[in-house]
N, CA and C atoms as a LAMMPS dump frame, in Angstrom:
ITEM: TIMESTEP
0
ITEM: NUMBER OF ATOMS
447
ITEM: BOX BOUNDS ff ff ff
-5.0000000000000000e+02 5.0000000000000000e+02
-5.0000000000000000e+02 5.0000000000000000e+02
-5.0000000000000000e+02 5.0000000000000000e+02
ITEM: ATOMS id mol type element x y z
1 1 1 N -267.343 -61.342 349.953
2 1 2 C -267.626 -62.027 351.197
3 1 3 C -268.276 -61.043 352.171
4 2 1 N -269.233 -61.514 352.705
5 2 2 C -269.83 -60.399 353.756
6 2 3 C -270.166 -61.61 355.326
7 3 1 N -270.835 -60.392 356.202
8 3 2 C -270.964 -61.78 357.132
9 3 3 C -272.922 -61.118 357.386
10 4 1 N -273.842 -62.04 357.903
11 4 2 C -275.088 -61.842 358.396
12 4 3 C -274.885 -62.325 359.318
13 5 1 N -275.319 -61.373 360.31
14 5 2 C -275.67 -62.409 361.805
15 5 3 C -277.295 -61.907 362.468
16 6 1 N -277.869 -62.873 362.964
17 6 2 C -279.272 -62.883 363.046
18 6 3 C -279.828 -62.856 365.028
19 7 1 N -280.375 -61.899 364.959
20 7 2 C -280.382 -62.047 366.711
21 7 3 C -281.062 -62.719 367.047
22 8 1 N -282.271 -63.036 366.599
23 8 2 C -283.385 -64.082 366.57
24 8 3 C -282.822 -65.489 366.376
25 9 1 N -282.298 -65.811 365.604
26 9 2 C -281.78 -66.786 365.499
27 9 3 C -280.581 -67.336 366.123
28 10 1 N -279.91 -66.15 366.516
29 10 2 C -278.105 -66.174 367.29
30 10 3 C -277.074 -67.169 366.787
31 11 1 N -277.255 -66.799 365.214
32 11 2 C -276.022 -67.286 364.397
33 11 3 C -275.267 -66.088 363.793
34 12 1 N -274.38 -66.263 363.244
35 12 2 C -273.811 -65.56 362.622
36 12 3 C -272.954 -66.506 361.181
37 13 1 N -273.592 -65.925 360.011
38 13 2 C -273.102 -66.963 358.891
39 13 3 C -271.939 -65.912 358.152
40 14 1 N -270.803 -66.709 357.436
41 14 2 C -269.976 -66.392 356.839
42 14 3 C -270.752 -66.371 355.267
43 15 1 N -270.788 -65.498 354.205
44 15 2 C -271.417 -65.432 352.922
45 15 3 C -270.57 -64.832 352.215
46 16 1 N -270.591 -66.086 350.811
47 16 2 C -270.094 -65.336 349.44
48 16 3 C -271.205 -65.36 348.696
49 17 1 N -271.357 -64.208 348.021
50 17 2 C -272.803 -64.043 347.326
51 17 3 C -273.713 -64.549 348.134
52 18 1 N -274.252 -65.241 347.44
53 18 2 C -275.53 -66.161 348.409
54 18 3 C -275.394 -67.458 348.906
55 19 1 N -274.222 -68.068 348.91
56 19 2 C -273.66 -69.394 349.62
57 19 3 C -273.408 -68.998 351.132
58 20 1 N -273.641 -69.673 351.722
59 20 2 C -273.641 -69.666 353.799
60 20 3 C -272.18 -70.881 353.061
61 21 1 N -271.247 -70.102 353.529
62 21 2 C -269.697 -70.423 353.336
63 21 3 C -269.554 -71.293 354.704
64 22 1 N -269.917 -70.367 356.153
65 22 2 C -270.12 -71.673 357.792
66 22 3 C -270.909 -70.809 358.333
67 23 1 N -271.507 -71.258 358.955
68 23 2 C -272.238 -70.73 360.107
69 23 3 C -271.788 -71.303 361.694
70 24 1 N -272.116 -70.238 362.478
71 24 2 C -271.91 -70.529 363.659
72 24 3 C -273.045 -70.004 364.814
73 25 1 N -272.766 -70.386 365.847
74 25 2 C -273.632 -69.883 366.729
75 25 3 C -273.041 -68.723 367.469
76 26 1 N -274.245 -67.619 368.026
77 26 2 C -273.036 -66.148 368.562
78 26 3 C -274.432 -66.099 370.009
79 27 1 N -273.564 -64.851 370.722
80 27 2 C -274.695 -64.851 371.643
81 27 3 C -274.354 -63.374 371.841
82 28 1 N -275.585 -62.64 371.716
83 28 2 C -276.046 -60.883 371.409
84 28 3 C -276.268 -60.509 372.824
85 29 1 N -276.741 -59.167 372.823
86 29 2 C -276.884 -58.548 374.402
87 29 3 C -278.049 -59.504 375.031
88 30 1 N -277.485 -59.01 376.252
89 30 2 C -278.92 -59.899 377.325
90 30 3 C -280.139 -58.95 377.232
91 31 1 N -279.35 -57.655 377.004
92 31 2 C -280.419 -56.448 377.034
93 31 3 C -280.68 -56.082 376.009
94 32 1 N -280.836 -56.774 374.687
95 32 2 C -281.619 -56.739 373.614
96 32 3 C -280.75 -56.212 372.148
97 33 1 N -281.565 -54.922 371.663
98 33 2 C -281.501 -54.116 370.451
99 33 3 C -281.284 -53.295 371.046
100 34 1 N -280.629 -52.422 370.369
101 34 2 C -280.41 -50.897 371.03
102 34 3 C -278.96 -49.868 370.268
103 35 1 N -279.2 -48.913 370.537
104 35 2 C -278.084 -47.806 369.731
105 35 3 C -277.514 -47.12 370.887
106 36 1 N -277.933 -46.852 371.986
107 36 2 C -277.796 -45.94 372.422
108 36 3 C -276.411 -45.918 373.413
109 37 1 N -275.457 -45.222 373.606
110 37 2 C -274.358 -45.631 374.83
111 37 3 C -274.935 -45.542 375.918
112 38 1 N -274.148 -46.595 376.329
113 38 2 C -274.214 -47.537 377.863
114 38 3 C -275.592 -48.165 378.29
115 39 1 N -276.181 -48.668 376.946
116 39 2 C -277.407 -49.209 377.01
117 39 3 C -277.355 -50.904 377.22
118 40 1 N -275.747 -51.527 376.704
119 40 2 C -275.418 -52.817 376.701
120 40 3 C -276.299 -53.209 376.332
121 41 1 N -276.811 -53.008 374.849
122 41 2 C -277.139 -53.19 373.868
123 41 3 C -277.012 -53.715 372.459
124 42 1 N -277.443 -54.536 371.523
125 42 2 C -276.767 -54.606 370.47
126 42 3 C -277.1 -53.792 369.161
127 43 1 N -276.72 -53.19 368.238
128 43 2 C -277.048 -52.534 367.148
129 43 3 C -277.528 -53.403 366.313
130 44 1 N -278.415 -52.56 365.581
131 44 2 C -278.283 -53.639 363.937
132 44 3 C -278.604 -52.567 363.096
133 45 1 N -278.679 -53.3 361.75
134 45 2 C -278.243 -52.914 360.56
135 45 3 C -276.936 -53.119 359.828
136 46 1 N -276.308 -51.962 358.987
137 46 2 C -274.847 -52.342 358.353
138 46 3 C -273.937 -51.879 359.084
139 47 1 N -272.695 -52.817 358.804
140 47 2 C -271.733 -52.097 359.465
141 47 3 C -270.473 -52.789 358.47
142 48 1 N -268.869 -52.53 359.263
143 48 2 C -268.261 -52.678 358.311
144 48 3 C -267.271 -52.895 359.347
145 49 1 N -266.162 -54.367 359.386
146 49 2 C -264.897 -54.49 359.941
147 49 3 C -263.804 -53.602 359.635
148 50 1 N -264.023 -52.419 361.097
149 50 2 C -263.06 -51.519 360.806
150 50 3 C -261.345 -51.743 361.115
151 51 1 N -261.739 -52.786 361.917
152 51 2 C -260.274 -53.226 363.104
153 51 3 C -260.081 -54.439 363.125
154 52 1 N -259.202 -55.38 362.84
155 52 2 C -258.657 -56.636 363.643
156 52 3 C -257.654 -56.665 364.394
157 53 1 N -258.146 -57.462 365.641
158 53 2 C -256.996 -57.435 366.851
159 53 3 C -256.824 -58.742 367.188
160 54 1 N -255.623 -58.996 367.55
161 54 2 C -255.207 -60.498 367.806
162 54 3 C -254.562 -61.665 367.233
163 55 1 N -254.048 -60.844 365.831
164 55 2 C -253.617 -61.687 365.111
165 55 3 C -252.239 -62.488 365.927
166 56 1 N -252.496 -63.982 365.568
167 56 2 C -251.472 -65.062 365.853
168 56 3 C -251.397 -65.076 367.584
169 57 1 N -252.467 -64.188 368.174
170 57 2 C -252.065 -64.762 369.606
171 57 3 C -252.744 -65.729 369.886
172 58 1 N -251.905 -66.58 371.085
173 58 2 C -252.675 -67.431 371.412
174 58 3 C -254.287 -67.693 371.749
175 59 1 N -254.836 -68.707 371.176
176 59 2 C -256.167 -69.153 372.012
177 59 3 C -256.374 -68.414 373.452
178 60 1 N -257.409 -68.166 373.757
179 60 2 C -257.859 -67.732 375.527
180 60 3 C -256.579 -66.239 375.6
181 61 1 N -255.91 -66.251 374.643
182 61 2 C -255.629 -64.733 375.164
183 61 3 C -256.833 -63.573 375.61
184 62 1 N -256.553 -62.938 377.054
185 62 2 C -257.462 -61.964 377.779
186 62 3 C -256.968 -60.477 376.765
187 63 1 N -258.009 -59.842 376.237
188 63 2 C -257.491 -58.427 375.731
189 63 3 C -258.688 -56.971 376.75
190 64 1 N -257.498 -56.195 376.778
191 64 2 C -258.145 -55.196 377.616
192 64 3 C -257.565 -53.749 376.666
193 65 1 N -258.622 -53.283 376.281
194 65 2 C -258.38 -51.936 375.485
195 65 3 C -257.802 -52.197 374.139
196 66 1 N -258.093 -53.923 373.583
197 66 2 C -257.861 -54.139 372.614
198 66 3 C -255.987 -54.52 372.742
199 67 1 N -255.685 -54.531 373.718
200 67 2 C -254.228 -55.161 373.909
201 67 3 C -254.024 -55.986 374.807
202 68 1 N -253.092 -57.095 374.698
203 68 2 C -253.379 -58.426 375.091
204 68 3 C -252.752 -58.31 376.658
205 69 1 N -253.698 -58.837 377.374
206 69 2 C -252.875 -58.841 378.968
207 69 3 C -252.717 -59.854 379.683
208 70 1 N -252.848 -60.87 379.09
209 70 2 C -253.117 -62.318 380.138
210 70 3 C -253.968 -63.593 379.173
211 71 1 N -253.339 -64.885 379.797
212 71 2 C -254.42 -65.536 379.222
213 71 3 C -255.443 -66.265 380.288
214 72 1 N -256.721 -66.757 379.503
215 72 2 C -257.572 -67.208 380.46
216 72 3 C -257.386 -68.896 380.566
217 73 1 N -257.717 -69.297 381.871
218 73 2 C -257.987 -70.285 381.724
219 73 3 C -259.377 -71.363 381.853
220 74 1 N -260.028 -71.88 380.701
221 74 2 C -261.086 -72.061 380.603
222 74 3 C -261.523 -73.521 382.465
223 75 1 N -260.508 -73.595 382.743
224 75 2 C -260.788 -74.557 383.874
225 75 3 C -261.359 -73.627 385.243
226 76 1 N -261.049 -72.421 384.995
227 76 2 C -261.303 -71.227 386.363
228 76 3 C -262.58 -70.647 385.971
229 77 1 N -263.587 -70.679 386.381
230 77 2 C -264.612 -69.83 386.03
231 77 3 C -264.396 -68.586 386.602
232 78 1 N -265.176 -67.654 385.752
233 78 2 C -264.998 -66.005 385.967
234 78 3 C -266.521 -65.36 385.615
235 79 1 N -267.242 -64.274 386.352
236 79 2 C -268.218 -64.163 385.984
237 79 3 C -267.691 -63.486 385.426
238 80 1 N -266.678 -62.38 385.325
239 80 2 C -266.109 -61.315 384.239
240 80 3 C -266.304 -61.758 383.022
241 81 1 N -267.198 -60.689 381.906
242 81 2 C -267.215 -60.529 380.587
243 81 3 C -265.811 -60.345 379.846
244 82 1 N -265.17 -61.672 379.726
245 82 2 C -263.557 -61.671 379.213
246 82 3 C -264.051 -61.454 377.433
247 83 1 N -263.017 -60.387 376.905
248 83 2 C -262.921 -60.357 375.849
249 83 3 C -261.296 -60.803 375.159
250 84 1 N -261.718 -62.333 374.062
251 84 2 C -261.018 -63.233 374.361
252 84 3 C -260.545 -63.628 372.714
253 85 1 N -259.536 -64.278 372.846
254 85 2 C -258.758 -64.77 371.401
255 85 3 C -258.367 -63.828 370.337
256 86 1 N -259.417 -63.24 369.858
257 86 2 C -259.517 -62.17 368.385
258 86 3 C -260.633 -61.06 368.73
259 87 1 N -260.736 -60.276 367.95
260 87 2 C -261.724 -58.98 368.292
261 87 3 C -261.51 -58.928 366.55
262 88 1 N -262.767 -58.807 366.491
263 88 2 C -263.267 -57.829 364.782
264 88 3 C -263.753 -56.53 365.165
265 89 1 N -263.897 -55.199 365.082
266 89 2 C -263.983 -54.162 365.712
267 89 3 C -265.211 -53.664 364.397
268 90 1 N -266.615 -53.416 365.157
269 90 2 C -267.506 -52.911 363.944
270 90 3 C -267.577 -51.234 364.597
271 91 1 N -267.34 -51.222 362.732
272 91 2 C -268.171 -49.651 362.585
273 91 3 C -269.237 -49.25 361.941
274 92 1 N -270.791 -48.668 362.492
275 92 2 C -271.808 -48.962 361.864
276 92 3 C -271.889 -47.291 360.503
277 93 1 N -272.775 -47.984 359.139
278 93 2 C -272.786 -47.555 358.543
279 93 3 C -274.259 -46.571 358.285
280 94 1 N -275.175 -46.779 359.167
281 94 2 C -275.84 -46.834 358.99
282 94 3 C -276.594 -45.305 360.505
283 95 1 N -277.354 -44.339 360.074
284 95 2 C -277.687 -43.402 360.564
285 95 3 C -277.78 -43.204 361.901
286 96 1 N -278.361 -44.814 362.662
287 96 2 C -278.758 -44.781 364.307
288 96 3 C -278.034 -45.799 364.365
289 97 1 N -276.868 -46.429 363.44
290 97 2 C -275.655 -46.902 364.456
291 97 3 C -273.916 -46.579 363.842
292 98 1 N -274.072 -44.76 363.851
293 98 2 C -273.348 -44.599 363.156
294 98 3 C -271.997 -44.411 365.018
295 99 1 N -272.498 -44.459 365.977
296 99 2 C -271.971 -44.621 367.275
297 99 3 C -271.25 -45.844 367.655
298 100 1 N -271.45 -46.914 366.616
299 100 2 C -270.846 -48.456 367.14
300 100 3 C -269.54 -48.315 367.386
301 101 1 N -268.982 -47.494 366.771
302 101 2 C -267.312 -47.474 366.878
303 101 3 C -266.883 -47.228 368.21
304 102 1 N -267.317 -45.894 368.281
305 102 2 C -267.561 -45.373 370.021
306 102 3 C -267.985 -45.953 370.939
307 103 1 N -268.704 -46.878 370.741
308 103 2 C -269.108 -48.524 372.07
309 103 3 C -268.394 -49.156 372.188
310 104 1 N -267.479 -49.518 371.332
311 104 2 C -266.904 -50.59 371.645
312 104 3 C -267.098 -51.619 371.187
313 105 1 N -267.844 -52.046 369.943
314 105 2 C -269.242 -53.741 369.973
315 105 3 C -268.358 -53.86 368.643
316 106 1 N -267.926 -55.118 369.379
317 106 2 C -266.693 -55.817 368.519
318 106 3 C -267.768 -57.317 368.292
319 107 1 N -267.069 -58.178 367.614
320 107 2 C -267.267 -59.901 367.643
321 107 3 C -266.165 -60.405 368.248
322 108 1 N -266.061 -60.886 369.196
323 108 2 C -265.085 -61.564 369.693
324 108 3 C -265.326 -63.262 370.401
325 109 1 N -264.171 -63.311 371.206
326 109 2 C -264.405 -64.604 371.652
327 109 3 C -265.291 -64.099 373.282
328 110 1 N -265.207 -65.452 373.87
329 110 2 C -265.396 -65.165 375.068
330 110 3 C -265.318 -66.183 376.292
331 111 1 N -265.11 -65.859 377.238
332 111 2 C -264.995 -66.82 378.881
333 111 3 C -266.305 -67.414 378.862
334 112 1 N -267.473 -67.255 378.18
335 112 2 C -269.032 -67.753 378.615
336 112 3 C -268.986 -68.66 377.872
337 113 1 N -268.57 -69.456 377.29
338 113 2 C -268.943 -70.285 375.93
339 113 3 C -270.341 -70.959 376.293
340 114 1 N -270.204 -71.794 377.435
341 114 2 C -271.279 -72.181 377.646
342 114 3 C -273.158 -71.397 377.344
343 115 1 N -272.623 -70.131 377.337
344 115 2 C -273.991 -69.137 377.244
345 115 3 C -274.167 -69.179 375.343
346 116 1 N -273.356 -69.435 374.537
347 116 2 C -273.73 -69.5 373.212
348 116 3 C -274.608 -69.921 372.717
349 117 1 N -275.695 -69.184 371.782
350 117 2 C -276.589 -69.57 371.395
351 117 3 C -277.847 -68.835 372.531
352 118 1 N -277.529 -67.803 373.555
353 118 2 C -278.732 -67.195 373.797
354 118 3 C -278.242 -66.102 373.955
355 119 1 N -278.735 -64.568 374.502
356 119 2 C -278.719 -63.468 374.38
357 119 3 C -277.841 -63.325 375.722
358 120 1 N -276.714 -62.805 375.736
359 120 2 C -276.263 -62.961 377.235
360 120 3 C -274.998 -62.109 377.063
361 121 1 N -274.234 -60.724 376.447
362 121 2 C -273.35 -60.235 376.233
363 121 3 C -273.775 -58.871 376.614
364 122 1 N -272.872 -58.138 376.878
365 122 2 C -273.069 -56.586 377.206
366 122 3 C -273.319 -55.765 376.01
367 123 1 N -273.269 -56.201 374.612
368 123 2 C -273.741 -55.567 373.648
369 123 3 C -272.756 -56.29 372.588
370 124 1 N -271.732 -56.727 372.726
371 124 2 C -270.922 -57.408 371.719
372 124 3 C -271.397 -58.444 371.04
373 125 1 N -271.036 -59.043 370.127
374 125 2 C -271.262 -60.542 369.673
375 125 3 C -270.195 -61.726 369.857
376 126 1 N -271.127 -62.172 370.767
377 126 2 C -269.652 -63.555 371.361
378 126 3 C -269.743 -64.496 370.45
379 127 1 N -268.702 -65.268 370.375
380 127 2 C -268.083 -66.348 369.709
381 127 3 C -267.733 -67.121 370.46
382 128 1 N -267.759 -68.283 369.966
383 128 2 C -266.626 -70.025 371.21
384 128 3 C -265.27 -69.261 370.058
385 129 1 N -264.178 -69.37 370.881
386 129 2 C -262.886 -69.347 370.495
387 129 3 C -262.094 -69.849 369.779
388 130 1 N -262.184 -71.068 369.056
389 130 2 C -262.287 -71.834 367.959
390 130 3 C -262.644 -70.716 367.148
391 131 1 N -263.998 -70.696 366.942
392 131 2 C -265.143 -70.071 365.946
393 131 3 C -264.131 -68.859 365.848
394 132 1 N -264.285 -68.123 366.435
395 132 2 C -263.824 -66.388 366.528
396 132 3 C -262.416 -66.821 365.574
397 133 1 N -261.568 -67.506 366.06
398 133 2 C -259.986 -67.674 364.994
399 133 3 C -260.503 -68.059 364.001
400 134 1 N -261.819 -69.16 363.792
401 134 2 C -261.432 -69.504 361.986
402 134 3 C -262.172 -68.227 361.092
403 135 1 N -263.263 -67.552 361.83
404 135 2 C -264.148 -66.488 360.983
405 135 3 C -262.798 -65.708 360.925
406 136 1 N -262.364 -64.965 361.943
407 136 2 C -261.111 -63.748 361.919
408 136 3 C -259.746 -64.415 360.677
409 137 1 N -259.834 -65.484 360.971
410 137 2 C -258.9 -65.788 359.377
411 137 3 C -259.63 -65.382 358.166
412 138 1 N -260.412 -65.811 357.739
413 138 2 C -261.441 -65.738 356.494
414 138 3 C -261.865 -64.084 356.306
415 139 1 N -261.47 -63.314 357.25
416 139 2 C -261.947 -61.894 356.209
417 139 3 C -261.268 -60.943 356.366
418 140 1 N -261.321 -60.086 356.164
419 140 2 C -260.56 -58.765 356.379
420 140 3 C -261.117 -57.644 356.537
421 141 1 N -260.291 -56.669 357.166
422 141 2 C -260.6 -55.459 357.202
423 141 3 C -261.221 -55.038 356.112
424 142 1 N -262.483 -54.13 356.498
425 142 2 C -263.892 -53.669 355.42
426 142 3 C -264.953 -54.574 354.647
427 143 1 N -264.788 -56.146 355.595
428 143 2 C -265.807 -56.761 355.378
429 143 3 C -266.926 -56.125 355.876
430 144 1 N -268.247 -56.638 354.9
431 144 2 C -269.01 -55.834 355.404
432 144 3 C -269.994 -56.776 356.07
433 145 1 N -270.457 -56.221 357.315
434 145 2 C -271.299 -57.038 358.508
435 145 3 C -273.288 -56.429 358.197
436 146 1 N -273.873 -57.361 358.318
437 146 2 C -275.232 -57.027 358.482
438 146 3 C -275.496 -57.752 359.905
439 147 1 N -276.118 -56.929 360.582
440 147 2 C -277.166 -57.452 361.884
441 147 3 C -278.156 -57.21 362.172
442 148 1 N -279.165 -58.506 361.488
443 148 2 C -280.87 -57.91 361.649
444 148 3 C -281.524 -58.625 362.766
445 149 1 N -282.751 -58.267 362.934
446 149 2 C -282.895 -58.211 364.54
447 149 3 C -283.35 -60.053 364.378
C-alpha cells in the first residue's frame, strides 16, 4: 500500500499496486513547492510515514506539538491553521527533502475544510476530518508517500 498525492490536481489517492483503493481531495501550501525551512512550502518527491498521532481521539480534536489540547468547534470560525483529528508525520527520503521531518509537514485534518481542493496550507497537506480518520486507519507507520508536483 503506498499513498500518491498530486499538487496539481490536490488529491491524494490511497494505492495497492496500481488500484486507487479511495481518493480524496487535500489542499497543499498557498505558497507552492518548496524544501526550504520557513518557506511554508510543500515538498515533493518520496517520503515515508514516520509518525502517527491521534489514535482513537475524538473528531475536531485541536493538537499542538503533536499532543492533544482542546477540541474545535466546527460552528466557531477561526482563521488559525488548526491542526486537527489525526496527524501522519512525513519523513522525506529523498536528497532536497531529506529536512521534512524538521518542518513539521504532516497530513492532517483541518479547521479550513471549506478551502479543500485548492492550495491554501502553510506547507502541510490538509484533509476534511472524516477523510484524515479513514486514510490514518488504512496504513501504518512506513507507508510510503509520493508527492509530485
Amino acid at each position: 500500500m503506498h499513498i500518491l498525492i498530486s499538487i496539481n490536481k490536490q488529491t491524494l489517492q490511497l494505492m495497492e499496486q496500481n488500484v486507487v483503493l479511495h481518493s480524496y481531495p487535500i489542499s497543499s501550501a498557498k505558497n507552492g513547492i518548496g524544501f526550504e525551512e520557513g518557506s511554508y512550502q510543500t515538498p515533493t518527491g518520496n517520503f515515508l510515514i514516520s509518525e502517527k498521532h491521534g489514535h482513537d481521539a475524538p473528531i475536531h480534536t485541536i493538537f499542538k506539538g503533536r499532543k492533544a489540547v482542546d477540541l474545535w468547534n466546527p460552528e466557531h470560525h477561526s482563521d488559525q491553521d488548526l491542526v486537527t483529528t489525526r496527524i501522519l508525520w512525513l519523513e522525506g527520503l529523498d536528497p532536497n527533502n531529506l529536512n521534512t521531518k524538521e518542518r513539521y509537514i504532516y497530513i492532517h485534518g483541518t479547521n479550513h475544510e471549506d478551502s479543500i481542493g485548492s492550495p491554501s496550507s502553510c506547507g502541510c497537506i490538509r484533509m476534511r476530518n472524516l477523510d484524515i480518520i479513514e486514510l490514518f486507519d488504512a496504513v501504518t507507520e512506513n507507508t510510503p508517500v509520493q508527492i509530485l508536483p
